[in-house]
C-alpha positions in Angstrom: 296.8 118.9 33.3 298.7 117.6 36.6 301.5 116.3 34.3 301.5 120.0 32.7 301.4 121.5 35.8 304.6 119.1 36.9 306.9 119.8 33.8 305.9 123.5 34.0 307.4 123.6 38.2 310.3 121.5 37.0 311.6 123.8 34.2 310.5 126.9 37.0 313.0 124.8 39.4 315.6 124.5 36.8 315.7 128.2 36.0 316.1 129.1 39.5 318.9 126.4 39.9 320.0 127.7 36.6 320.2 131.1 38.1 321.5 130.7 41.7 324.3 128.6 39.9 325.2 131.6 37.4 325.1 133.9 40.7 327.4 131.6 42.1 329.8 131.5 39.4 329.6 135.1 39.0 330.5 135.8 42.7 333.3 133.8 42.6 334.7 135.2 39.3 334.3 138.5 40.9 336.1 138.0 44.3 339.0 136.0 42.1 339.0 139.0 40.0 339.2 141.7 43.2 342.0 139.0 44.3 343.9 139.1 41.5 343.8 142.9 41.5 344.8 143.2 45.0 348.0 141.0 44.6 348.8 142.9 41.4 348.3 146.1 43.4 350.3 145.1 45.9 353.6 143.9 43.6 353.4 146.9 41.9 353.5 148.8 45.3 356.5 146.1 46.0 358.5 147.4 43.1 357.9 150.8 43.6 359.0 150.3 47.6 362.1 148.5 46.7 365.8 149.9 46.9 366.3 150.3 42.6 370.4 150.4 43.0 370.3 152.5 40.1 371.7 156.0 41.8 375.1 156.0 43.9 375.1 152.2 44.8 374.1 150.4 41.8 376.1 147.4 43.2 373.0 145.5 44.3 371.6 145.5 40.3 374.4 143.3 39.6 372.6 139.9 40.4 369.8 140.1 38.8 371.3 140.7 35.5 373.0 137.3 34.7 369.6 135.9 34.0 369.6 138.2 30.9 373.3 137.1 29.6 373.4 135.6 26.3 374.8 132.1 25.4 376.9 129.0 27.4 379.3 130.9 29.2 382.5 129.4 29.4 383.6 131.0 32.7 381.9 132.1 35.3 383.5 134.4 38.4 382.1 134.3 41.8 383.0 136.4 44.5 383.6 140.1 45.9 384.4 143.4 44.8 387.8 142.0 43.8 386.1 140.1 40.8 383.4 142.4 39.3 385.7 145.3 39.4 389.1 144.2 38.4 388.2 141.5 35.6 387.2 143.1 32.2 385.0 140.5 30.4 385.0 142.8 27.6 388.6 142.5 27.5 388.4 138.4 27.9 386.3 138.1 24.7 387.9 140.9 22.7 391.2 138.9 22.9 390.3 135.7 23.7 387.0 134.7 22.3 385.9 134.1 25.8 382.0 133.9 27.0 381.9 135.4 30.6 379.8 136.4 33.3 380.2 137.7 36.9 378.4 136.7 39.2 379.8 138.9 42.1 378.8 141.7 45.0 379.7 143.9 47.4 381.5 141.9 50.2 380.0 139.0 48.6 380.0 136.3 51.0 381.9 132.2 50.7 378.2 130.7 51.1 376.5 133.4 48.7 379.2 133.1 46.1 378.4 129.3 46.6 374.7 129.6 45.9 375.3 132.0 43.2 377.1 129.9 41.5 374.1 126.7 42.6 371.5 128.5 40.6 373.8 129.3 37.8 374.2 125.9 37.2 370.1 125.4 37.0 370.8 127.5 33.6 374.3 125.8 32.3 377.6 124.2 32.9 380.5 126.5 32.6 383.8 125.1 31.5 385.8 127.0 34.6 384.5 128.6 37.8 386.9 131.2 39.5 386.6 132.1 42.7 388.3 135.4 44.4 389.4 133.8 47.8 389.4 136.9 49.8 386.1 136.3 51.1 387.4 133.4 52.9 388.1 135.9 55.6 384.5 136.1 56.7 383.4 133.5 58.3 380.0 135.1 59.8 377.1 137.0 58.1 378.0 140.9 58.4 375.4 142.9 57.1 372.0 143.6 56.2 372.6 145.8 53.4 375.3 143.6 51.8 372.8 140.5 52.0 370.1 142.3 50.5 372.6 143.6 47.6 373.5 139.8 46.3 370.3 138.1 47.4 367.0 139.8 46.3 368.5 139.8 42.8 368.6 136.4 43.1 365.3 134.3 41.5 363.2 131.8 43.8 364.0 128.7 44.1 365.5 126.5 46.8 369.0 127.5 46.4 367.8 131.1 47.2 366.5 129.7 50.3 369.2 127.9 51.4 371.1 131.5 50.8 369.1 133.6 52.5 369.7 130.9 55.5 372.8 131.0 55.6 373.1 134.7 55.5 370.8 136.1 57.6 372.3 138.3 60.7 370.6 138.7 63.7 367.2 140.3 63.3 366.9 139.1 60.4 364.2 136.7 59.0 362.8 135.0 55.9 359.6 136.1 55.8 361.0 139.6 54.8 362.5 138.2 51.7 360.0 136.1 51.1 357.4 139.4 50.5 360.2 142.6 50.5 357.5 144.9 51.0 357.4 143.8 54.8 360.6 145.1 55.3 360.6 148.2 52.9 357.0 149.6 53.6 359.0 152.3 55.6 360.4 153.6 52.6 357.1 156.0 51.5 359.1 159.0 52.4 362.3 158.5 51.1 360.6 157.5 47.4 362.6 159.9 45.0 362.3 160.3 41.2 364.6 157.3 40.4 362.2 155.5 42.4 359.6 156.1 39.9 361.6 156.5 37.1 363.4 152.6 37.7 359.7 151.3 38.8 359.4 148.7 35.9 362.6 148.9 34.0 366.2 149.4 35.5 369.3 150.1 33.3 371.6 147.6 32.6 374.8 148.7 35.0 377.2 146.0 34.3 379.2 144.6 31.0 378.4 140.6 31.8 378.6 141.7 35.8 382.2 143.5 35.0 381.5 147.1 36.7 383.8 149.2 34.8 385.3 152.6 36.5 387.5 154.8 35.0 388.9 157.4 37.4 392.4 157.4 38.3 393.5 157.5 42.1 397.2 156.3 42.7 397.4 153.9 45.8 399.0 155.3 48.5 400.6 153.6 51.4 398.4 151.1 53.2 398.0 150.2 56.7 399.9 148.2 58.9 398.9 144.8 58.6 398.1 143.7 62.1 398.8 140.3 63.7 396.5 137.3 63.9 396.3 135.1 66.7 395.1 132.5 64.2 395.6 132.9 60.7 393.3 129.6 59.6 390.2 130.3 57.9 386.7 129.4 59.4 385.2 126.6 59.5 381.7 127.5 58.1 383.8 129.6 55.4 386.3 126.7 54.3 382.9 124.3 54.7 381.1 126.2 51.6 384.3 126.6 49.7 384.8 122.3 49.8 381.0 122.7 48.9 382.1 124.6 45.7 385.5 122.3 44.9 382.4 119.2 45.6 379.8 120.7 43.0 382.4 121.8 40.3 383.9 118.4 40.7 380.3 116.7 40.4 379.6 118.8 37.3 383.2 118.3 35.3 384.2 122.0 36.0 387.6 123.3 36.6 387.8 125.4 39.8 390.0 128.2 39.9 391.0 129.6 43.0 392.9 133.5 42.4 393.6 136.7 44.9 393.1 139.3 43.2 395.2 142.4 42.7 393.4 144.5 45.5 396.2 145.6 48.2 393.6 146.1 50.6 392.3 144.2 52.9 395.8 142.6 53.9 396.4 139.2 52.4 398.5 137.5 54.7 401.1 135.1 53.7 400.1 132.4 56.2 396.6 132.4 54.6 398.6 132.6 50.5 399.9 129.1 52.0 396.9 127.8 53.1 395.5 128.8 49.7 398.3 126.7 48.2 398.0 124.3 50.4 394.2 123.2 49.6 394.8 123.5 45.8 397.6 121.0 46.0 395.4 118.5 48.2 392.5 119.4 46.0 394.6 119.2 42.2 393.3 122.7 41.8 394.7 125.6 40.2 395.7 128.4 42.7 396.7 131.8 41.4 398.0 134.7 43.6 397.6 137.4 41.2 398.5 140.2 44.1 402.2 138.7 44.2 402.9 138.9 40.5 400.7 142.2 39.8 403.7 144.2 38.5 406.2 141.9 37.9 403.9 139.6 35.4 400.4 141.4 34.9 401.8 145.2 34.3 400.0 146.7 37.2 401.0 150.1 38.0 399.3 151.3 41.0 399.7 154.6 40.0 397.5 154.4 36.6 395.1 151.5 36.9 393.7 152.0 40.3 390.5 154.4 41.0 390.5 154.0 44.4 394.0 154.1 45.9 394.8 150.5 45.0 391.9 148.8 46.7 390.1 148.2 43.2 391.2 148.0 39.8 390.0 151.0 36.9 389.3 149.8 33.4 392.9 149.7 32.6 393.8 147.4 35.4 390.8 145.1 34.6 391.8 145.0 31.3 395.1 143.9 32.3 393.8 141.2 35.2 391.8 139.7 32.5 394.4 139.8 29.7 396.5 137.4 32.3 394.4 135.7 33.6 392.5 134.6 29.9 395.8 133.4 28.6 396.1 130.7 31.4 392.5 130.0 31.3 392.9 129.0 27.4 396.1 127.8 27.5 395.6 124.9 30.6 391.7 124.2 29.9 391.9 125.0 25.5 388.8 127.4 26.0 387.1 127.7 22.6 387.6 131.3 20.7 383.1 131.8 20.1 384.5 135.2 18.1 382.8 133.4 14.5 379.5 132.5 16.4 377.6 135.1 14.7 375.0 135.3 17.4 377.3 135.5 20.3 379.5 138.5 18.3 376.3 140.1 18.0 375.2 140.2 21.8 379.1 141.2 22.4 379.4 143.9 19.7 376.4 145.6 21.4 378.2 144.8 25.3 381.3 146.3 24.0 379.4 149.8 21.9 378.3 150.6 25.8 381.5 149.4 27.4 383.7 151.8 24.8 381.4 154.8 25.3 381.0 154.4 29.2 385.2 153.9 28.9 385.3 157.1 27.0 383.2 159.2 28.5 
């Protein structure tokens, strides 16, 4: 009887163990589960608080969408406004064969363009890198808004980090990029309906980052250019841009170093011979496209400009890239990818929205 008694409390003591384990388990699935729910509750309220660039200033949806390019790219631009709006990569694979891609933004920054082009190469190796070297100018973070445009495109990793670092004005800090709603929880009443309507899915804005225009505003006369007191470039600017001739060089890339057509911001000729002065020390190919616009590239100012001569329109992109793919090809032998059926594909569909936004 006793040893009955015994096996009878030891299965009782079993079933309760049995029991206060299951409880266990299923308190902890549930407060996982309420976890879970409260982090995806709070991203989607993350999303929905967050600037969509998908009304007047699309600009800052151009980062983001190199991570959905197809295929190697054989060149890659980084830089300002004077690369994603007066380079037509449509144009540089139409006639050339050419696989391009843009990383650039709004007063896109030396650094930034330098870590832009760091977590492109986490992806691939492009044959040539060109950089616009109007930037060089800057040689401090100036803006909030213009940070936030290249950067929260940008995925996590360290490189984005180490951008966010360096680019960070005064006020700023990381911990609002880190978790955007922090810094956009203000936002409740200024949600409109593009706010809800770009909540999950935005609209692809650029043509491989090229952000085609097509208005027509003749440039007109510019101002004065006024006198430096010192007309070399920063030091933390021309640190990052030895940082990009360094990494190209590491990775077997050819650097490019142009100045785009723009006619404003001044471009100096003190700093078109410094420009010509580091390519020669560097045995780097430096192109002053603003010098030989008309002569050589067919720029008139009063067709291919939407803005007064500041940016190219689509006919002065096409042009820029028309130049500037025949040296590419002709001192680096790009390969012509127009018989990869796959990569004709992807551009067939780029170039359908590039003709209709053209002729619209």
């Amino acid at each position: 009887m006793q040893s009955e008694d015994a096996t009878k409390n030891e299965q009782v003591q079993n079933e309760n163990k049995g029991e206060k384990k299951s409880s266990r388990i299923r308190k902890i699935a549930l407060v996982l589960a309420l976890l879970v729910l409260s982090f995806a509750v709070l991203h989607m309220v993350d999303l929905l608080l967050r600037p969509k660039y998908m009304g007047e200033v699309t600009e800052g949806a151009l980062t983001a969408e190199y991570y959905n390019a197809y295929g190697h790219h054989d060149v890659l631009f980084v830089g300002d406004c004077e690369v994603y709006e007066n380079f037509s990569t449509v144009q540089l694979w139409r006639e050339y064969g050419i696989n391009s891609f843009i990383r650039g933004g709004a007063q896109q920054l030396v650094w930034q363009s330098y870590y832009l082009l760091e977590d492109a190469l986490r992806y691939e190796t492009p044959d040539v890198v060109v950089f616009n070297v109007l930037s060089l100018m800057y040689n401090e973070p100036q803006n909030e808004a213009y940070n936030r445009m290249a950067l929260d495109g940008m995925r996590w990793s360290p490189t984005k980090w180490k951008a966010v670092e360096a680019s960070m004005c005064e006020g700023e800090n990381m911990v609002d990029y880190l978790f955007p709603i922090l810094r956009y929880h203000s936002r409740w009443n200024e949600l409109s309906k593009d706010d809800f309507k770009y909540w999950l899915k935005k609209d692809t804005i650029s043509f491989n980052g090229y952000y085609l225009r097509t208005e027509i505003m003749p440039a007109g006369q510019m101002p004065p250019a006024r006198p430096l007191g010192d007309y070399s470039f920063g030091d933390k600017a021309m640190e990052y841009l030895d940082k990009m001739t360094d990494l190209c060089k590491e990775k077997g890339i050819h650097l490019v170093l142009i100045k785009s057509p723009s006619l404003y911001p001044h471009w100096y000729d003190e700093w078109d011979q410094n420009m010509e002065n580091y390519a020669k020390e560097h045995d780097i190919l430096y192109i002053n496209m603003l010098s030989i616009a008309e002569t050589e590239i067919g720029i008139d100012y009063s067709l291919d400009t939407y803005d007064a001569g500041l940016h190219m329109n689509v006919t002065g992109a096409e042009k820029c890239a028309s130049y500037l793919g025949r040296i590419l090809v002709d001192t680096y032998g790009l390969s012509d990818h127009r018989d990869d059926p796959k990569m004709s594909d992807y551009w067939a569909d780029v170039g359908k929205r590039y003709d209709e936004a053209k002729n619209c």
